[in-house]
C-alpha positions in Angstrom: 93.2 114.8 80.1 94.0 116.9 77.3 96.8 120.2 77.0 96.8 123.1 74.7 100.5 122.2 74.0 100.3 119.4 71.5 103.2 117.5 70.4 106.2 119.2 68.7 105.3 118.4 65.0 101.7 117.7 65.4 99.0 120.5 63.6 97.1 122.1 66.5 94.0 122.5 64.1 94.2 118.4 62.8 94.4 117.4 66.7 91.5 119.4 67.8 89.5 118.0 64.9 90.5 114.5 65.0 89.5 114.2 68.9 86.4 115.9 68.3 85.5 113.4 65.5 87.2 110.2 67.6 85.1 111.5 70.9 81.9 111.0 68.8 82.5 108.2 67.4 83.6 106.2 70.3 80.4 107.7 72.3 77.9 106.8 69.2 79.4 103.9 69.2 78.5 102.4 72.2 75.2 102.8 73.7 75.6 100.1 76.3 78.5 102.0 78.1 76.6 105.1 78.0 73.6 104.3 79.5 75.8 101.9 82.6 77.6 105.0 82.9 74.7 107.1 83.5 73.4 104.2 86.2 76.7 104.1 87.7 76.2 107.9 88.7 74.0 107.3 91.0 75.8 105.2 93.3 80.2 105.7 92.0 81.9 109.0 93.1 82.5 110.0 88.9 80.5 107.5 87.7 83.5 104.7 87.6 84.3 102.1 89.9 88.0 103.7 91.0 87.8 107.7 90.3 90.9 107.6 87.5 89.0 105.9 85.4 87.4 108.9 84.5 90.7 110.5 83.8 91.3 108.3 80.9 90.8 109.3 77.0 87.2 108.3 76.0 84.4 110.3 76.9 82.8 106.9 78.1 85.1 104.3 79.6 85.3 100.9 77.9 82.6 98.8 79.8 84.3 94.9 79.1 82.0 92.1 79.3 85.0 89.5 78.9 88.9 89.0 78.5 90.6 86.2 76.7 94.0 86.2 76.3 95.2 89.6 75.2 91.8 90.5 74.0 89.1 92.5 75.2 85.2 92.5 74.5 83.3 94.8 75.6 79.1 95.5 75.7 78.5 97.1 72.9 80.0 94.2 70.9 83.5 95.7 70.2 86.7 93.4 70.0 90.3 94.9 71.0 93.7 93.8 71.0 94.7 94.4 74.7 98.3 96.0 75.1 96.7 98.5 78.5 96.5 94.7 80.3 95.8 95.9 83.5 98.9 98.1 83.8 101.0 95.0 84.2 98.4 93.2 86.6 96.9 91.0 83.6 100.8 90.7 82.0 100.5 87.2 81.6 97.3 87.6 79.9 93.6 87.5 80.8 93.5 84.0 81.1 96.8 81.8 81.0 96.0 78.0 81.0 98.9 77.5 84.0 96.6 80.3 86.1 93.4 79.3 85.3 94.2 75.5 86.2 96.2 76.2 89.6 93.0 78.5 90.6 90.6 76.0 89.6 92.1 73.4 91.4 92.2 75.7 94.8 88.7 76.4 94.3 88.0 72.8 95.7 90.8 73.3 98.4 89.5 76.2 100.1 90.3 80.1 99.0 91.7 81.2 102.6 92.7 79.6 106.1 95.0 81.7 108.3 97.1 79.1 108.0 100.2 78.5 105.7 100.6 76.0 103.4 103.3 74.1 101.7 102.9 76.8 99.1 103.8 79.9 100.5 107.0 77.9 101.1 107.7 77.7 97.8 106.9 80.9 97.1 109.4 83.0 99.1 112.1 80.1 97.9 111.7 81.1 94.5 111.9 85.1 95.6 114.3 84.9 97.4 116.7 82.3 94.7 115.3 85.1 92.0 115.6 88.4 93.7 118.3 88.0 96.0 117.0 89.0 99.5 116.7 86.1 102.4 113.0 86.9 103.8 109.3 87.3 102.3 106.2 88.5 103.2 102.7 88.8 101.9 100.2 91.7 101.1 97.2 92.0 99.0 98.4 94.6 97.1 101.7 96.4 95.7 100.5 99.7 97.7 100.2 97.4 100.7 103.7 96.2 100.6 104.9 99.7 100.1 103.5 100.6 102.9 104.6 98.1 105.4 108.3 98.5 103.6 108.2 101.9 104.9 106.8 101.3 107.9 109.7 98.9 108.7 112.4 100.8 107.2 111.1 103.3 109.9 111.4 100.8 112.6 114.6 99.4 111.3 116.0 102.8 111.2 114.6 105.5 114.0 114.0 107.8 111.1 110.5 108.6 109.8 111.2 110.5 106.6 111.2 108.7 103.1 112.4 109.9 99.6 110.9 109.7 96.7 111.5 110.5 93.0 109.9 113.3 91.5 106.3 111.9 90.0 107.2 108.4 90.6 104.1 106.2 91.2 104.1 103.7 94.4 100.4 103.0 94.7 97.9 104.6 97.0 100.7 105.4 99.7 99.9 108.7 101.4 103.5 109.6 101.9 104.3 109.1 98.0 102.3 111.2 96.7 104.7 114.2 96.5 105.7 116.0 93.9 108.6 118.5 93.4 107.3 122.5 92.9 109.2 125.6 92.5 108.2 126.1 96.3 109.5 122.7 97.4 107.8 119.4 98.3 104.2 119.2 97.7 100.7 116.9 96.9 100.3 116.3 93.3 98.3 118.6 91.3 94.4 117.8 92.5 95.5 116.2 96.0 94.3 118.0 98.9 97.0 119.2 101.4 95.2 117.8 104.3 95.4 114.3 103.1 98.8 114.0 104.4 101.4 116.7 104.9 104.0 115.7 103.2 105.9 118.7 103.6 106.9 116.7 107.1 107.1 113.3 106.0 108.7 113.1 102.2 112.0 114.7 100.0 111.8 114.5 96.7 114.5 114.5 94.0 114.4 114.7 90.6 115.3 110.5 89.2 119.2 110.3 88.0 119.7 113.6 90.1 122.8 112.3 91.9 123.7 116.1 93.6 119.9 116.8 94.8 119.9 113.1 96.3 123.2 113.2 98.4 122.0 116.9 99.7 118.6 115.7 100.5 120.1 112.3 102.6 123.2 113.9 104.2 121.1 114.9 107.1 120.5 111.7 108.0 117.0 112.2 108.8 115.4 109.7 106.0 114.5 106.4 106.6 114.0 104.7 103.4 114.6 106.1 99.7 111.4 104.2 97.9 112.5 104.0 94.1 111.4 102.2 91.2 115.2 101.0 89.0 113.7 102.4 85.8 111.1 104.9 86.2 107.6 104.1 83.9 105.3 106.7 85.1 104.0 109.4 82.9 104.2 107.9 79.6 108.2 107.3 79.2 110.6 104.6 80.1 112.9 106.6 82.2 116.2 104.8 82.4 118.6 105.2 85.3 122.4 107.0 84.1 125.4 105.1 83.8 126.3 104.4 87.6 123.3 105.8 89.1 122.3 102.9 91.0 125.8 102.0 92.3 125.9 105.7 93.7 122.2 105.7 94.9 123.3 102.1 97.2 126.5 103.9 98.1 124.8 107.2 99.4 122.2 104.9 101.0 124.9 102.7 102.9 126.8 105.8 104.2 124.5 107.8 105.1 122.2 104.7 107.1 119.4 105.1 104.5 117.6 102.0 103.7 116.8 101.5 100.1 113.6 99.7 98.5 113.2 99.1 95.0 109.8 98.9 93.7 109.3 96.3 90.7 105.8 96.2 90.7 105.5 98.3 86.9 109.4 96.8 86.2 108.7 93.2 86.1 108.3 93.1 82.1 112.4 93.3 82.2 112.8 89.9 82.9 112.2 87.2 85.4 114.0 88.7 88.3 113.0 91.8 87.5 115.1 95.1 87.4 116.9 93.7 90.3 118.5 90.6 88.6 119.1 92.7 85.3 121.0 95.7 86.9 123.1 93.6 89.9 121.2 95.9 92.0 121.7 95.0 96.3 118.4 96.7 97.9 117.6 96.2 101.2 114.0 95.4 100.5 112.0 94.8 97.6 108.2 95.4 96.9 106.2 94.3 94.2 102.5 92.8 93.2 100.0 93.5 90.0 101.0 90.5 87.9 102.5 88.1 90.5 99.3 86.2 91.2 97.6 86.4 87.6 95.1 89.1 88.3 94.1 87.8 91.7 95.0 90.8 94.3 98.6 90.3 95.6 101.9 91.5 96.7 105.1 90.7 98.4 107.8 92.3 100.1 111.5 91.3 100.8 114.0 91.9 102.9 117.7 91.5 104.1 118.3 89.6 107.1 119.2 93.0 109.4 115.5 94.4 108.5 114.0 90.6 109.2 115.6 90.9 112.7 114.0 94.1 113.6 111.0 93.3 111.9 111.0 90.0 114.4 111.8 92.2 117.6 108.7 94.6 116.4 106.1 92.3 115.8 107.2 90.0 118.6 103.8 90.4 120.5 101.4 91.6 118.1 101.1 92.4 114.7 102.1 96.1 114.8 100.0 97.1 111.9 101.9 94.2 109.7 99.8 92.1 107.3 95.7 91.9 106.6 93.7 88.7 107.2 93.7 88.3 102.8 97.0 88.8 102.7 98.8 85.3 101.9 95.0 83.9 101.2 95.7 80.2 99.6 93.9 81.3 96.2 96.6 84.6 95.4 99.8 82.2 96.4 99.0 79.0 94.5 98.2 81.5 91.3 101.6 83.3 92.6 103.1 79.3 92.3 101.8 79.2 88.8 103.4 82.5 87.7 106.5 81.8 89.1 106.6 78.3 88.1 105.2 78.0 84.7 104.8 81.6 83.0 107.6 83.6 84.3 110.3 81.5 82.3 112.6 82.7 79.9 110.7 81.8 77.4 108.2 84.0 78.3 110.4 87.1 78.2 111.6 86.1 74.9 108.3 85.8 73.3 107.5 89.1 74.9 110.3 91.0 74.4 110.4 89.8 70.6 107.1 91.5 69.8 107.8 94.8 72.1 111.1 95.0 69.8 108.6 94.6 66.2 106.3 97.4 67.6 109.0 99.9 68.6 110.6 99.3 65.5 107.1 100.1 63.8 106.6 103.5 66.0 110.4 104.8 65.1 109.7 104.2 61.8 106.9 106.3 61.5 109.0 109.2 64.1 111.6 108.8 61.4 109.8 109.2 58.1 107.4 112.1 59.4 111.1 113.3 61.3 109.2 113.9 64.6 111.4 115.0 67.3 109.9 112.0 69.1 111.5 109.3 71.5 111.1 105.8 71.7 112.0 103.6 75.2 111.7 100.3 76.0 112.2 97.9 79.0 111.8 94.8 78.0 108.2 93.6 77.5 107.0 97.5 77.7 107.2 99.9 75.2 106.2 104.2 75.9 107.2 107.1 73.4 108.0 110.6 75.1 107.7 114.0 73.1 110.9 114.8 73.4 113.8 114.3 71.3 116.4 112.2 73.4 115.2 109.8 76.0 114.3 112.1 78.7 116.6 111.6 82.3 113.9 112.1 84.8 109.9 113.2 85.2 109.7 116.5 85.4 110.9 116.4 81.2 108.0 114.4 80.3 105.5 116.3 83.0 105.4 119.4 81.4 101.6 119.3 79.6 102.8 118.8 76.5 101.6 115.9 74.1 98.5 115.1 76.5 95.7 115.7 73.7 98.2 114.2 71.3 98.4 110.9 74.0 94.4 111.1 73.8 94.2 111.3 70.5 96.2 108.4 69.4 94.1 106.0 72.4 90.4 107.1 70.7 91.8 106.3 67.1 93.1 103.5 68.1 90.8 102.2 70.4 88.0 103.2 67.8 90.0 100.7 65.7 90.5 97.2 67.6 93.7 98.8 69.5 94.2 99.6 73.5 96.8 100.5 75.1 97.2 101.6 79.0 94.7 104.6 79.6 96.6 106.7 81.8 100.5 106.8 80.0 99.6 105.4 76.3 102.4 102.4 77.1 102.1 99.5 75.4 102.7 95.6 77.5 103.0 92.7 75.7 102.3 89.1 77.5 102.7 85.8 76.4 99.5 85.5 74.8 100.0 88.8 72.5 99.6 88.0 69.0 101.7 89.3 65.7 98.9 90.5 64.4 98.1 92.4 67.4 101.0 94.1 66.8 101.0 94.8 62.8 97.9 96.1 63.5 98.7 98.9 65.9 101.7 99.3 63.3 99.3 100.1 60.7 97.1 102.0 62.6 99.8 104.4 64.3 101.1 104.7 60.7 98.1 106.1 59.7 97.3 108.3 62.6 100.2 109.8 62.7 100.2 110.8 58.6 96.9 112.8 59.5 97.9 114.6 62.4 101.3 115.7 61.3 102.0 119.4 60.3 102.3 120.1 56.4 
């Protein structure tokens, strides 16, 4: 998606001709893709296999034949350095030997059962001694275990509104997606009203917006305030205010509100997450992507009051808990491996070592073209906003600007051996991320940035 607001310091004239020129070469490039997207016409709503895809920069999505690593190949015979990997669900890497071992060695053990194992066991210990909270539960997905979060918080609490921050990202959640407008609470821009009305079922506040949030619970009509700790949607690392969270748990505690954070995109800040790094005290946590190597998974925790009325309301029946995959012996023994052998601190170190190298390469370049450009970072991610201190909440990095400028840098770079996530232009780093990975992006950003500037 492209605006006609480009970046503060970019020429409008070199954009427009640099996508044009990046468009066509990415399309001549790769004959392959073209002709699978025509076929895939016939039979995918847009011609993709999940409808964003078509959202993202190149006129033709990247078709990949295989991923090794933190490397992509795709059919037209074009190798990439892999920083997008799988917005976060391939942060490990496409192949780790500790995954690929555990799920080869379930393959002979049988993929699912409905019955546990000494696994899942060993899961939930190791959540629970990392994040904090007493009880565990499986989904499939991250959206999944938002769901049923809410869904309990609701039970939990009598209440059936939620909050949400203002173009925060919680998966395919009806009741999320809600956005702030100068009318009040509404769908997103391209979501259809009928969907959900969530006008009835969601507030939204503006992230680090302490006032808004303590008007918009003091009713004490909301059942669950669904945040992520450090916002990452929208190309930005959003970082919470000095004593945000202890205000946001306080306002949640007196006014009856429970409070679920949402770690699924905030895992790259360490082992335990946001949760261990800030001393945060939620009363259930949600999270999936990355947890089982790529294989479909989530999890959600809880404190021990929401476990007791999640007992009495599932006591008899399954009250719209759970999925027959969910828990499926294949996603927890790879969720065993992750949390056993690749989510160490070694891990982070590696991966927050070369996130630190490439945001020291991109303010470089901000700094010697003196681009009123910001830089964040949360640990093993890296995002730049177009704005010239790191920006406090959504609605200062949703405002259209810099979108053609976001494209433009994905085609060069991607037309070049470099891609980073489609939808934001962040950047992930995983174990298996290589320096050279990263000196080469330097060198390219380097370079596209000299040729778009204004002079």
């Amino acid at each position: 998606m492209t605006s006609d607001l480009p970046a503060p310091g970019i020429d409008p004239r070199r954009l427009t001709d640099l996508l044009a020129r990046e468009r066509a070469a990415w399309s001549e490039g790769r004959p392959k893709a073209r002709a699978l997207r025509e076929r895939a016409r016939r039979s995918q709503v847009h011609g993709t296999p999940q409808h964003w895809m078509s959202q993202f920069p190149p006129p033709v999505p990247l078709v990949v034949d295989r991923a090794v690593g933190a490397r992509l190949y795709d059919t037209d015979g074009h190798e990439y350095a892999d920083f997008g990997l799988g917005a976060t669900a391939a942060l490990w890497g496409h192949n780790h030997p500790a995954v690929v071992a555990a799920l080869r060695d379930q393959l002979d053990r049988g993929l699912t059962t409905l019955w546990p194992h000494e696994d899942h066991v060993w899961v939930t210990e190791e959540l629970q001694r990392r994040f904090g909270l007493p009880f565990w539960q499986f989904a499939v997905s991250a959206s999944d275990a938002n769901r049923f979060a809410l869904l309990l918080a609701r039970v939990a609490t009598g209440r059936q509104r939620i909050l949400v921050f203002h173009h925060a990202y919680h998966g395919s959640v009806e009741q999320t997606a809600a956005v702030l407008t100068p009318s009040g609470v509404a769908p997103p821009p391209g979501a259809d009203p009928n969907g959900v009305d969530v006008r009835q079922t969601t507030k939204v506040v503006e992230f680090n917006d302490l006032a808004a949030l303590e008007r918009a619970l003091e009713p004490r009509d909301v059942a669950a305030v669904l945040a992520e700790p450090v916002m990452t949607n929208g190309g930005a690392v959003i970082s919470p205010d000095p004593g945000f969270h202890a205000a946001l748990r306080d306002l949640t505690r007196r006014t009856g509100t429970l409070l679920v954070i949402d770690e699924t995109q905030t895992i790259p800040a360490g082992p335990g997450g946001c949760t261990a790094e800030l001393g945060l005290e939620p009363d259930l946590i949600t999270m999936g992507k990355c947890l089982a190597g790529g294989v479909p998974a989530g999890v959600y925790g809880m404190s021990e009051a929401v476990a007791a009325a999640t007992a009495r309301y599932t006591a008899t029946g399954d009250g719209g808990l759970g999925s027959t995959l969910a828990g499926g012996a294949l996603a927890v023994r790879a969720m065993r491996a992750v949390l056993g052998e690749v989510m160490t601190e070694q891990t982070y170190a590696h991966m927050n070592r070369l996130a630190s190298r490439y945001q020291g390469d991109v303010e470089s370049v901000i700094a010697h073209h003196d681009l009123p450009w910001h830089v964040g970072r949360l640990g093993g991610r890296v995002s730049y906003a177009f704005t010239p201190t790191p920006p406090r909440n959504a609605g200062e990095v949703y405002t259209g600007v810099g979108s053609g400028v976001r494209a433009a840098l994905w085609l060069y770079l991607a037309n070049r051996g470099v891609v980073l996530n489609g939808m934001s232009g962040a950047a992930l780093f995983s174990p298996m991320t290589e320096e050279s990975a990263v000196d080469l992006h330097g060198e390219l950003f380097g370079a596209v940035i000299a040729e778009l500037v204004e002079r």
